[in-house]
C-alpha positions, -999 to 999 in steps of 0.1 A, spaced: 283 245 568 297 221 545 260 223 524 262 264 526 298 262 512 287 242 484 261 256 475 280 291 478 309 273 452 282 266 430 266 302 428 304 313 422 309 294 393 277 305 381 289 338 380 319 330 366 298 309 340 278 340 328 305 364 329 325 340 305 295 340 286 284 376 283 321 377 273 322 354 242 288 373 236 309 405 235 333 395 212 307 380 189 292 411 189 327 432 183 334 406 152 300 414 134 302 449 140 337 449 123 322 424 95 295 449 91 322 475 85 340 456 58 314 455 45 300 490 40 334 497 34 338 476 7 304 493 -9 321 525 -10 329 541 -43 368 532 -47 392 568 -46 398 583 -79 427 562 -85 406 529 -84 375 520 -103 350 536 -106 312 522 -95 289 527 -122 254 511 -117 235 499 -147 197 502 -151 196 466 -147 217 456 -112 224 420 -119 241 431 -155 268 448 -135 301 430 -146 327 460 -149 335 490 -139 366 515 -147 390 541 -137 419 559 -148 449 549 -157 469 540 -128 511 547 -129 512 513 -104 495 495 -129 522 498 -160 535 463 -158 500 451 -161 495 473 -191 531 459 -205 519 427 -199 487 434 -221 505 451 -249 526 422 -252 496 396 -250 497 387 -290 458 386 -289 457 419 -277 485 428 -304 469 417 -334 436 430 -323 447 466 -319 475 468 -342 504 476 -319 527 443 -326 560 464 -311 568 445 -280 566 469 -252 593 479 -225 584 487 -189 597 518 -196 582 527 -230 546 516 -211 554 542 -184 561 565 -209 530 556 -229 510 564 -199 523 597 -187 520 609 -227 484 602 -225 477 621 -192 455 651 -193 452 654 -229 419 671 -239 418 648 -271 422 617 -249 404 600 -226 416 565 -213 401 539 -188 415 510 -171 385 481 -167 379 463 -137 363 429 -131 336 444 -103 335 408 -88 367 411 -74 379 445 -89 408 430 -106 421 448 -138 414 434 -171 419 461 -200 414 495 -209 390 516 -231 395 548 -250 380 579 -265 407 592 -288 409 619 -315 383 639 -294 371 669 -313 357 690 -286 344 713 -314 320 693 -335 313 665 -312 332 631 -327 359 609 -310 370 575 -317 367 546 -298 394 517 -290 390 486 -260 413 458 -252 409 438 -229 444 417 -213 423 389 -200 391 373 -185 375 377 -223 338 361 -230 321 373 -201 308 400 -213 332 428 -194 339 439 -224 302 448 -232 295 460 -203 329 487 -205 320 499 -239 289 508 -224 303 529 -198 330 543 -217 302 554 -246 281 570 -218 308 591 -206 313 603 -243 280 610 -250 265 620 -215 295 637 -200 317 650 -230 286 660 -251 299 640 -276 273 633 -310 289 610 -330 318 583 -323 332 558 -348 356 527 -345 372 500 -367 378 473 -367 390 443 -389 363 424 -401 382 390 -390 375 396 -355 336 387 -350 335 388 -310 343 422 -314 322 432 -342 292 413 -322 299 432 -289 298 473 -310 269 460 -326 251 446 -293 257 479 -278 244 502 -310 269 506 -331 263 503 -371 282 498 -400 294 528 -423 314 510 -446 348 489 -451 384 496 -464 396 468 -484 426 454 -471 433 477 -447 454 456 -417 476 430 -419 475 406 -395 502 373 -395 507 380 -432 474 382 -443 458 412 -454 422 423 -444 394 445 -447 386 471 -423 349 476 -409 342 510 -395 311 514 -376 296 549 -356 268 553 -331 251 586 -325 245 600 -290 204 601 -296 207 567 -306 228 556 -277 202 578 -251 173 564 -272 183 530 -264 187 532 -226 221 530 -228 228 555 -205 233 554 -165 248 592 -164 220 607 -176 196 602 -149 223 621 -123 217 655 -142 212 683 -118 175 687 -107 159 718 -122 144 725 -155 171 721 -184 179 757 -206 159 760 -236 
């Protein structure tokens, strides 16, 4: 009896061995199916208050993305307005309220002759700056461009946003031409339009002042068939299918 009761003891806790077992194997199970999840989740497009996902033709170039400007995002804005880089690049050297920034923003939204983005770091989806088409002339085709970015500058973010801001002009807009300037002291800037297409029309002599010093202005415009020509463009291959109109 006592050999039957042992044996029986063991085959118990054998059970209860496996049991314990298929239960951990459960809950591994429940963890990567939730990890799987995030994950998919996190792949998802962002809502239209986020950023936006816009692949490039080349995935492993994809360093930014953008969005609209965002109400909850004003005192990152303010804080970026104030940033004297971003000041003297852009011109606006009047520090900036939290209120004047709110104000600023809600000025800006839904005008036909504007069109704002904030940029996002797509590594983490932090928000670094913002780009513009301004002065939009629905009629004849031209708009002006502007980008600052607040922080995270050098990794070529800023490359990749003038890209997809352009693209939107060009592709989405119909835009045909779009011109910027800039002052001629600022080289990172200058290197980045011309990377990306744009070409020299001509300078303003001492146009800005920046800390007391006066300098020239460089204005520079890229054309959409240009911009298309160079494969530039991500929008244009979601066209509707179907033969275009003559």
């Amino acid at each position: 009896m006592r050999l039957e009761e042992g044996v029986a003891a063991v085959r118990a806790e054998n059970v209860a061995l496996r049991e314990q077992v298929q239960a951990l194997l459960a809950r591994v199970q429940e963890l990567e199916a939730q990890q799987a999840k995030d994950s998919h989740n996190r792949s998802k497009p962002p809502s239209t208050d986020g950023p936006t996902r816009m692949p490039r033709t080349a995935p492993q170039q994809e360093v930014a993305t953008w969005g609209p400007l965002r109400m909850d995002l004003a005192p990152t804005y303010q804080r970026w307005e104030n940033d004297l880089e971003v000041a003297t690049a852009n011109g606006r050297v009047v520090p900036f309220t939290l209120e004047a920034e709110r104000e600023r923003i809600a000025g800006r939204n839904g005008q036909p002759d504007l069109c704002d983005f904030t940029v996002y770091d797509r590594a983490d989806q932090t928000p670094i700056g913002w780009s513009s088409l301004f002065h939009i002339d629905h009629r004849n085709g031209t708009a002006q461009f502007g980008i600052d970015l607040g922080e995270r500058r050098g990794h070529g973010l800023g490359t990749e946003a003038t890209r997809l801001t352009l693209d939107w002009g060009f592709t989405v807009l119909g835009l045909h031409n779009i011109m910027l300037a800039v002052a001629v002291w600022n080289a990172r800037a200058i290197r980045v339009y011309t990377k990306v297409g744009f070409r020299e029309l001509g300078r303003r002599r001492g146009m800005g002042l920046t800390m007391g010093r006066r300098y020239d202005g460089v204005f520079m415009d890229l054309l959409a068939a240009e911009f298309l020509q160079a494969g530039g463009s991500v929008l244009a291959s979601r066209a509707p299918h179907g033969a275009p109109s003559e």
